[in-house]
C-alpha positions as CSV (number, residue, x, y, z in Angstrom):
1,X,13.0,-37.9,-6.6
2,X,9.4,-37.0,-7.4
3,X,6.3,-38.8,-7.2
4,X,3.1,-38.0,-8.8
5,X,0.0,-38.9,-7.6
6,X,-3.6,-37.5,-9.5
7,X,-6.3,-37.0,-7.2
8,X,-9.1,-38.2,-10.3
9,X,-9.2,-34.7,-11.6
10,X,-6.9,-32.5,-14.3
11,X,-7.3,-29.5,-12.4
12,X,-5.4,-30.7,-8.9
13,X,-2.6,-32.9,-8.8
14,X,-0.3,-33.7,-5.5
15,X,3.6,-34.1,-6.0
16,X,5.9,-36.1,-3.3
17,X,9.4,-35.0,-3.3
18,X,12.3,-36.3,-1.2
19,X,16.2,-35.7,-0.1
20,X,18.5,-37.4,2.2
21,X,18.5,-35.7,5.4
22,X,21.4,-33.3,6.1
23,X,24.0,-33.8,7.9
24,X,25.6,-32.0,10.5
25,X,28.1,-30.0,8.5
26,X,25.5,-29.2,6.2
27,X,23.4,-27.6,8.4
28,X,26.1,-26.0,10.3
29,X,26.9,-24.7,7.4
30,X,23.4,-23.4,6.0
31,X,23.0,-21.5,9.8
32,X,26.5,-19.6,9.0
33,X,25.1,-18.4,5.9
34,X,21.8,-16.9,7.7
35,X,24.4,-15.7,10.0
36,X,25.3,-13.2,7.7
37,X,21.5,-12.4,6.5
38,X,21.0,-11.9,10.1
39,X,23.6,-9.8,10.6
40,X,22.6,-7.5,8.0
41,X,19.3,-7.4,9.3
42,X,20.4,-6.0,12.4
43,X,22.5,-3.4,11.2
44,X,19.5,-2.3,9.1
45,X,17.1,-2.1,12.2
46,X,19.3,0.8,14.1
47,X,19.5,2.8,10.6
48,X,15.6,2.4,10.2
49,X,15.1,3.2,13.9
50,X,17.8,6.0,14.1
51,X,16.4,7.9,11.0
52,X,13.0,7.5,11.5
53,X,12.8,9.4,14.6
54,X,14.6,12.4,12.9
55,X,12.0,12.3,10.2
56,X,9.0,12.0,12.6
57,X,10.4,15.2,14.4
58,X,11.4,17.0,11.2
59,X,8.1,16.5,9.7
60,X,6.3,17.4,12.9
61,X,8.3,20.8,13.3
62,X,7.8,21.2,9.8
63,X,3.7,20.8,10.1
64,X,3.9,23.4,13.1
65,X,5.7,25.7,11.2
66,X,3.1,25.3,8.4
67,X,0.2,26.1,10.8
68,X,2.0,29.0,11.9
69,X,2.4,30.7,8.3
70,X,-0.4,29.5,6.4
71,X,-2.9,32.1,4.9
72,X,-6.4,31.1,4.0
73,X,-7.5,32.6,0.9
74,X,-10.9,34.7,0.6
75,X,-11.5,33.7,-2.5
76,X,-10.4,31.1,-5.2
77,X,-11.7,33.3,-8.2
78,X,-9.0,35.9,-7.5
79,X,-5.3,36.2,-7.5
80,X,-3.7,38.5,-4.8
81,X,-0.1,39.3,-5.6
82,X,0.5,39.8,-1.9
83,X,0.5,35.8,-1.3
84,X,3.2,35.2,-3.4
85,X,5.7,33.0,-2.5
86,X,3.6,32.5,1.0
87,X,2.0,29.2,2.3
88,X,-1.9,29.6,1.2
89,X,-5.3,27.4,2.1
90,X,-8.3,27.0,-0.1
91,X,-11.0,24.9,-0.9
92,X,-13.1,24.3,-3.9
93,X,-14.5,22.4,-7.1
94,X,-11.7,20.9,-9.2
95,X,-12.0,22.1,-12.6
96,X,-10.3,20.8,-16.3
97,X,-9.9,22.4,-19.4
98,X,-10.6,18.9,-21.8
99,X,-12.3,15.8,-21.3
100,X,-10.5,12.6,-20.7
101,X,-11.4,10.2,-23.9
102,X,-10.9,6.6,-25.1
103,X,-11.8,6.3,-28.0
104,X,-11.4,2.8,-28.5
105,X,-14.5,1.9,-26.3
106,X,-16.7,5.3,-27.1
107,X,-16.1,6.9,-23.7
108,X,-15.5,9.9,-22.2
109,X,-15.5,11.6,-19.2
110,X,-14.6,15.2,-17.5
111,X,-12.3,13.9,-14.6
112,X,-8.7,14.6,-13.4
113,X,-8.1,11.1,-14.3
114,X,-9.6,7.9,-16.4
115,X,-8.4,4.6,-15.8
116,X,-9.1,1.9,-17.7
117,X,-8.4,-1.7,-16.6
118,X,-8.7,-4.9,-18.5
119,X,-8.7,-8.3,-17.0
120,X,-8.2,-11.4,-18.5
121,X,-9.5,-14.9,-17.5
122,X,-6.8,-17.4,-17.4
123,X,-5.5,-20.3,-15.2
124,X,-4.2,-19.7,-12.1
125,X,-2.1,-22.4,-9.5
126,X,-2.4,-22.5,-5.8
127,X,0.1,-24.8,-3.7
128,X,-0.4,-26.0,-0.5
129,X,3.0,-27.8,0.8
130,X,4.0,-29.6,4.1
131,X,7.0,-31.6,5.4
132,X,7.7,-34.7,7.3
133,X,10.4,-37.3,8.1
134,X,10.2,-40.3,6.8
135,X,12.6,-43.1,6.6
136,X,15.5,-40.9,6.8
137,X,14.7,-38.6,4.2
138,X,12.7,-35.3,4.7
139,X,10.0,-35.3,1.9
140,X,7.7,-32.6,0.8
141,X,4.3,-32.8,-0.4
142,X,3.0,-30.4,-2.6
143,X,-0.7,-30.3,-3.6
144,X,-1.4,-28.4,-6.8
145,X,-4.5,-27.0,-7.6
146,X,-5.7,-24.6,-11.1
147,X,-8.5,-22.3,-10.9
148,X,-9.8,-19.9,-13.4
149,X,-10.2,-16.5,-12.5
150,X,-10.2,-12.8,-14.1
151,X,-6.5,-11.3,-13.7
152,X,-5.2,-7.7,-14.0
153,X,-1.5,-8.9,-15.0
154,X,-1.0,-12.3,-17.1
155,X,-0.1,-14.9,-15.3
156,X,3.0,-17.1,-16.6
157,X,1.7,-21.0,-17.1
158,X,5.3,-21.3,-18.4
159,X,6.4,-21.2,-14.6
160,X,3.1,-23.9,-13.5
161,X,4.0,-27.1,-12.1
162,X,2.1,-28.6,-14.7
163,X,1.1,-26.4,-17.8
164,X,-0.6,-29.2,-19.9
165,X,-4.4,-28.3,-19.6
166,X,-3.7,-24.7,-18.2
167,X,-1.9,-22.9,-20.3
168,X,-2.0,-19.1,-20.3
169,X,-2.1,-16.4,-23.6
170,X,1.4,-14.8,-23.3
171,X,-0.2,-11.2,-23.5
172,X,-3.1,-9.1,-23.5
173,X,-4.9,-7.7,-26.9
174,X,-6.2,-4.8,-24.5
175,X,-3.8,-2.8,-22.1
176,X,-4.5,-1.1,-18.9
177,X,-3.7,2.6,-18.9
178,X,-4.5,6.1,-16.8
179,X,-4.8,8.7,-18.5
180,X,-4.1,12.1,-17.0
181,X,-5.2,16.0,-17.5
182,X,-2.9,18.2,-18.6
183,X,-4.4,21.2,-16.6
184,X,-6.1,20.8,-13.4
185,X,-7.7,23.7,-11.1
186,X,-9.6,24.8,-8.1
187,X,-11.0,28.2,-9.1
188,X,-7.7,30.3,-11.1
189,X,-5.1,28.2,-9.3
190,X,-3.2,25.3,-11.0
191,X,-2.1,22.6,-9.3
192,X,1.1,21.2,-9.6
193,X,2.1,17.4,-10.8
194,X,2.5,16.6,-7.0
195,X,-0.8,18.0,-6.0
196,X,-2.7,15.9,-9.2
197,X,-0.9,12.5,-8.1
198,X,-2.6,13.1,-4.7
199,X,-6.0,12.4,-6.5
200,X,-6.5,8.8,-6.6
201,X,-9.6,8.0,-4.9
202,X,-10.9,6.4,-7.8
203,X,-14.7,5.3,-8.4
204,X,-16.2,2.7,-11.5
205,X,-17.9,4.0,-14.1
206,X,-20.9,3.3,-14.7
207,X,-21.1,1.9,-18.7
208,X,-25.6,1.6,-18.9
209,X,-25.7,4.2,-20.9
210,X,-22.8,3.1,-23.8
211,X,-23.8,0.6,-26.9
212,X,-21.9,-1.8,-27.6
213,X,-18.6,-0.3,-29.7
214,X,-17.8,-3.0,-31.8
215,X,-18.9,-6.2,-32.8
216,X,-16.6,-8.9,-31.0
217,X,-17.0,-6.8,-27.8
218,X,-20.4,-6.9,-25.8
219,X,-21.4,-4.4,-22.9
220,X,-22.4,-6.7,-19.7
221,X,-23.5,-4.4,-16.5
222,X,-20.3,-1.6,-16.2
223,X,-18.0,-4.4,-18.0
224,X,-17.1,-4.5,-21.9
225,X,-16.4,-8.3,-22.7
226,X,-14.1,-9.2,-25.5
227,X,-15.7,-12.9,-25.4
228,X,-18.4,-14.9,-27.6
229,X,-20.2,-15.4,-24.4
230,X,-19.5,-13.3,-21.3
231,X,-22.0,-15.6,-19.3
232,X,-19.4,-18.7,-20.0
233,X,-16.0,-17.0,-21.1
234,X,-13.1,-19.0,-22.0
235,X,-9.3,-18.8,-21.1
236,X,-7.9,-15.7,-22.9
237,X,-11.3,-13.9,-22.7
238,X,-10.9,-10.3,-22.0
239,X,-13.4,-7.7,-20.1
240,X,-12.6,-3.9,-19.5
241,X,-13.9,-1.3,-16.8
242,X,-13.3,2.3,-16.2
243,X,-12.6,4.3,-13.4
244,X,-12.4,8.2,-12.9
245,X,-10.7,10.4,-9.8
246,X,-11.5,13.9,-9.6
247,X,-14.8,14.2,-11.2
248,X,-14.7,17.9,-12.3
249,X,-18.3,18.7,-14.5
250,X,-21.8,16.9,-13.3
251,X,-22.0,13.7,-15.5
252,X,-25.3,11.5,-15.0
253,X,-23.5,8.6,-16.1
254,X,-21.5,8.2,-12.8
255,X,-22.3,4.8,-11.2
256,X,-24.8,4.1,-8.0
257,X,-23.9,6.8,-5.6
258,X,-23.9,9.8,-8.9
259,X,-27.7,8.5,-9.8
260,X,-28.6,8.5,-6.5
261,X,-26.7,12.4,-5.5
262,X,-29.0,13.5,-9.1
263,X,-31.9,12.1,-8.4
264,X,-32.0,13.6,-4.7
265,X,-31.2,17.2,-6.8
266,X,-34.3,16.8,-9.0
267,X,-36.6,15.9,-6.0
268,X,-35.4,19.3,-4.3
269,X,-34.8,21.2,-7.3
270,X,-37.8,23.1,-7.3
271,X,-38.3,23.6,-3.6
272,X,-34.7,24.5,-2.8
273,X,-33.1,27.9,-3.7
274,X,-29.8,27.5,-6.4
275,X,-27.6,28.5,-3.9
276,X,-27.8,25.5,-1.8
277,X,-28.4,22.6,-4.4
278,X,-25.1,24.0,-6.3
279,X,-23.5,23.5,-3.1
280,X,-24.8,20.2,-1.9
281,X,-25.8,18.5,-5.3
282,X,-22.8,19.6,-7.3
283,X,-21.3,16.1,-8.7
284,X,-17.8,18.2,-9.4
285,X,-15.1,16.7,-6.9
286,X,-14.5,19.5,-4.0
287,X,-10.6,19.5,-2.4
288,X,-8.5,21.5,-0.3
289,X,-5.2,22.5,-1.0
290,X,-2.5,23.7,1.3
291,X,0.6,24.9,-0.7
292,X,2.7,27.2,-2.0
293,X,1.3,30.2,-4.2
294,X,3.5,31.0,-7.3
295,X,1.5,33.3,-10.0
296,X,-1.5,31.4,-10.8
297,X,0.0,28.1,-9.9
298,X,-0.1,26.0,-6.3
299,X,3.7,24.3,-5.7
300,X,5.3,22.7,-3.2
301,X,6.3,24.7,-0.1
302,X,9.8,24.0,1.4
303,X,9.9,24.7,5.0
304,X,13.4,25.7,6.9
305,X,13.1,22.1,8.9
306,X,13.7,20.8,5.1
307,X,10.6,19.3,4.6
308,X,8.2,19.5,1.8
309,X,4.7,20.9,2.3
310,X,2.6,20.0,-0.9
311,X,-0.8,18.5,0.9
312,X,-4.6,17.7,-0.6
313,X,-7.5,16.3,0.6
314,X,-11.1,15.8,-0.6
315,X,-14.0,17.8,1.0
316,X,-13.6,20.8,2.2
317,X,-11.4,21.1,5.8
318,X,-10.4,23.9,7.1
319,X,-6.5,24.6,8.3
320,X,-6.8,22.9,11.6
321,X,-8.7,19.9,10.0
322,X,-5.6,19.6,7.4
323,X,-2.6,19.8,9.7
324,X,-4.5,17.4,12.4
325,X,-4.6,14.5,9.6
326,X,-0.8,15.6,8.8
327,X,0.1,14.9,12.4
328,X,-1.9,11.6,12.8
329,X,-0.5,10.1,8.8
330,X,3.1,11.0,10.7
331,X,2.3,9.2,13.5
332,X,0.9,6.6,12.4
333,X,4.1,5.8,9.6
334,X,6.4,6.4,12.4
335,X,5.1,4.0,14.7
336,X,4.7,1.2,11.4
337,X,8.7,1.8,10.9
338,X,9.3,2.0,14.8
339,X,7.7,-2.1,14.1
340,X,9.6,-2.7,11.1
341,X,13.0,-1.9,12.9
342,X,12.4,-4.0,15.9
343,X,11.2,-7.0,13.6
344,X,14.6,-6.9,11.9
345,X,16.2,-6.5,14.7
346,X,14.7,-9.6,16.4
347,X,14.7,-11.4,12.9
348,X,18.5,-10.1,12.8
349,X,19.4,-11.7,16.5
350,X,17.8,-15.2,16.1
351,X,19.8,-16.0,12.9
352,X,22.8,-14.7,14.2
353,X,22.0,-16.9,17.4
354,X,20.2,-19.8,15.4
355,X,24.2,-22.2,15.7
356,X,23.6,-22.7,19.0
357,X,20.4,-24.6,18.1
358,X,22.0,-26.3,15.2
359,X,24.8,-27.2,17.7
360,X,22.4,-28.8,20.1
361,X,19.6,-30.2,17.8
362,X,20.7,-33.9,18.5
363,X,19.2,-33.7,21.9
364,X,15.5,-33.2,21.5
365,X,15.3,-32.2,25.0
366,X,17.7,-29.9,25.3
367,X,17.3,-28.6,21.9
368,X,13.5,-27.0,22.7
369,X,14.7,-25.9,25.7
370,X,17.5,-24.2,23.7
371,X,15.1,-22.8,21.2
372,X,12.9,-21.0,23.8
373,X,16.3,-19.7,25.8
374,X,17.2,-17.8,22.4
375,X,13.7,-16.5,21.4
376,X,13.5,-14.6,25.1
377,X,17.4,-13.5,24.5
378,X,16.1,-12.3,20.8
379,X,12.9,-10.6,22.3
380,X,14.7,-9.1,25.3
381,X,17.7,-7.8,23.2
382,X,15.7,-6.6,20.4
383,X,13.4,-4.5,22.6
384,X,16.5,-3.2,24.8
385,X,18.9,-1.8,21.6
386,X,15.0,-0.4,19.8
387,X,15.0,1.6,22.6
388,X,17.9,2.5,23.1
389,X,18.5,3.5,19.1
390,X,15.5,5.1,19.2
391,X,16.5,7.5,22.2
392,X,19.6,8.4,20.3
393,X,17.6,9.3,17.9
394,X,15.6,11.7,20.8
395,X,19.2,13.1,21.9
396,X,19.6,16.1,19.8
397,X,15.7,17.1,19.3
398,X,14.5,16.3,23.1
399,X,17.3,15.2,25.5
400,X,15.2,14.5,28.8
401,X,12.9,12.0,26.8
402,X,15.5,10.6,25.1
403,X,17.1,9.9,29.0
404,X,13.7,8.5,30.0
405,X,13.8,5.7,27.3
406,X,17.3,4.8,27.7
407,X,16.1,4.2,31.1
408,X,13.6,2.0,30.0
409,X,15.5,0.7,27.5
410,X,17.4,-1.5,30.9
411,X,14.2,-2.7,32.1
412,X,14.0,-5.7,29.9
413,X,17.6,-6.9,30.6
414,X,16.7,-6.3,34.1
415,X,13.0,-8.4,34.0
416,X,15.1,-10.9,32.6
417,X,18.2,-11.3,35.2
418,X,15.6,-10.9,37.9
419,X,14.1,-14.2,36.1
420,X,17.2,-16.4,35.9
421,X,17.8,-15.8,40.0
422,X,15.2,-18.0,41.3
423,X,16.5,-20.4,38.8
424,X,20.0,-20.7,39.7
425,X,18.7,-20.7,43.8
426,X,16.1,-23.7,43.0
């Protein structure tokens, strides 16, 4: 059953739907089914937690053993046949044989990479629902509301609530791509495909100093508008902008920041000697690299714990600076999956434990008492077998810390019992 109900305006509309409440069998039987989701969830939580701990402590033997055999180079201008094969550090201005072009809009750039992203402005839907009990029946209002807004990816009216009035183009003229440079380096050394995915700090172009290409397309601040009026555009209206990563020649026509690095080189130009302008005014992207040397080319270094040392950064860091930001990205994604596995496990636990709600859910009283009984179980259960899996994990790498968290992997249980005592006596 559906009931429509328009709030005096095309763009937002509110829809009242409504079912017979379910019966007991029914939802007895929609709790086995998220039995068996929960079930999977748990299993999933000790493989996430058991693996992850062997990756954190691979990777961080791996990194030690990095720092141990890594040779900083004394120059990036020469090659020295007596780092080949070995694990090498360097620093410097990225470099690239052609510019990137796109022809298409009259732009071009000398960058590791130019992205270009077009937007178009279409109808988008927002919902807000909520559900109540109402003669019986559970019903479910949905408010609808349409907005128009600039969008990377088209957005499907087809799948709207109501598409009359807000209908969507089912593609773009324009499409987004990044384009790449076949040959990027830091003084003679190459870097590998790994190395060049690592360089995505992207920055907008700035387009002030570009004409207008063609004649349906007009330039508005670093935006090109394929619209008859980009003040006022219509659904289906299109507006590109570019962005580059690894600037590698000095281009004026770089955005805020750029103007503002050149302007501060003309002001000091005369009173500063080359040396240090080059070296602070440079607009070329600077990196360091820590990797494997192979001729003239930088590749990923395989290190006996079986990881895979292939790491850049911007600026210029020296070896300590790198392998302390390797250590604290580590730690940081091991304590985010360390999270993820105790989540599914205490997702995993209350579905497998939701039937004893459903079996109780008559009795209001005894129902939220229920429902808070099986949330602490969940909690204390979940934070117990984490433990536990994750000391497991510990056994083989360091055994005395892996004791020390089984240990604590009781205290929960044992806060818990401790709990239920005074209970039982009052």
């Amino acid at each position: 059953f559906q009931q429509f109900s328009d709030t005096g305006s095309r763009k937002e509309h509110v829809k009242i739907t409504s079912e017979p409440k379910p019966g007991f069998l029914e939802r007895l039987s929609e709790t086995s089914g998220g039995m068996l989701i929960g079930l999977a969830a748990f299993l999933l939580a000790f493989y996430l937690l058991f693996t992850n701990e062997g990756r954190a402590l691979r990777t961080a033997k791996s990194l030690d053993e990095g720092l141990s055999l890594v040779v900083p180079l004394d120059s990036i201008h020469s090659i020295s046949q007596q780092n080949e094969g070995r694990l090498v550090h360097l620093a410097g201005a990225l470099s690239t044989s052609k510019p990137l072009f796109d022809p298409s809009y009259g732009l071009s750039i000398q960058a590791v990479k130019l992205k270009r992203n077009v937007e178009m402005y279409q109808w988008v839907e927002y919902e807000d629902s909520k559900e109540y009990e109402e003669n019986g029946e559970i019903k479910k209002e949905t408010k609808y509301s349409y907005n128009t807004e600039w969008k990377s990816e088209v957005v499907n009216s087809r799948n709207f609530d109501r598409e009359i009035g807000h209908k969507n183009p089912s593609a773009m003229a324009v499409e987004s791509f990044t384009a790449v440079s076949p040959n990027v380096q830091v003084g003679s050394f190459v870097l590998s495909r790994g190395l060049v995915d690592k360089i995505d700090d992207f920055k907008q172009l700035s387009l002030s100093h570009l004409e207008d290409p063609h004649a349906d397309v007009t330039r508005g601040g670093d935006y090109f508008y394929h619209s008859d009026n980009p003040r006022r555009p219509e659904v289906g209206d299109l507006r590109v902008s570019f962005f580059y990563a690894g600037l590698s020649g000095d281009d004026p026509y770089l955005g805020t920041a750029a103007r503002v690095s050149l302007q501060l080189f003309l002001y000091f130009a005369s009173s500063v000697p080359n040396s240090v302008t080059s070296k602070y005014f440079s607009l070329s992207s600077k990196v360091t690299v820590i990797a494997r040397q192979r001729g003239d080319q930088l590749v990923p270094y395989h290190t006996k714990s079986g990881d895979v040392l292939e790491i850049l950064y911007p600026g210029d860091l020296s070896v300590e600076e790198v392998f302390q930001k390797e250590h604290e990205s580590n730690t940081v994604k091991t304590w985010a999956l360390r999270g993820a596995g105790w989540l599914s496990m205490f997702v995993g636990i209350s579905l497998m434990t939701r039937i004893f709600y459903t079996l109780v859910d008559w009795f209001p009283v005894v129902r939220d008492l229920v429902n808070i009984g099986l949330k602490a179980f969940a909690l204390c259960v979940a934070s117990s077998l984490s433990l536990l899996t994750i000391s497991v994990g510990w056994l083989f790498y360091r055994p005395l810390w892996a004791l020390l968290l089984a240990l604590l992997s009781i205290v929960p249980i044992v806060v818990a019992r401790s709990r239920v005592q005074p209970k039982k006596q009052q």
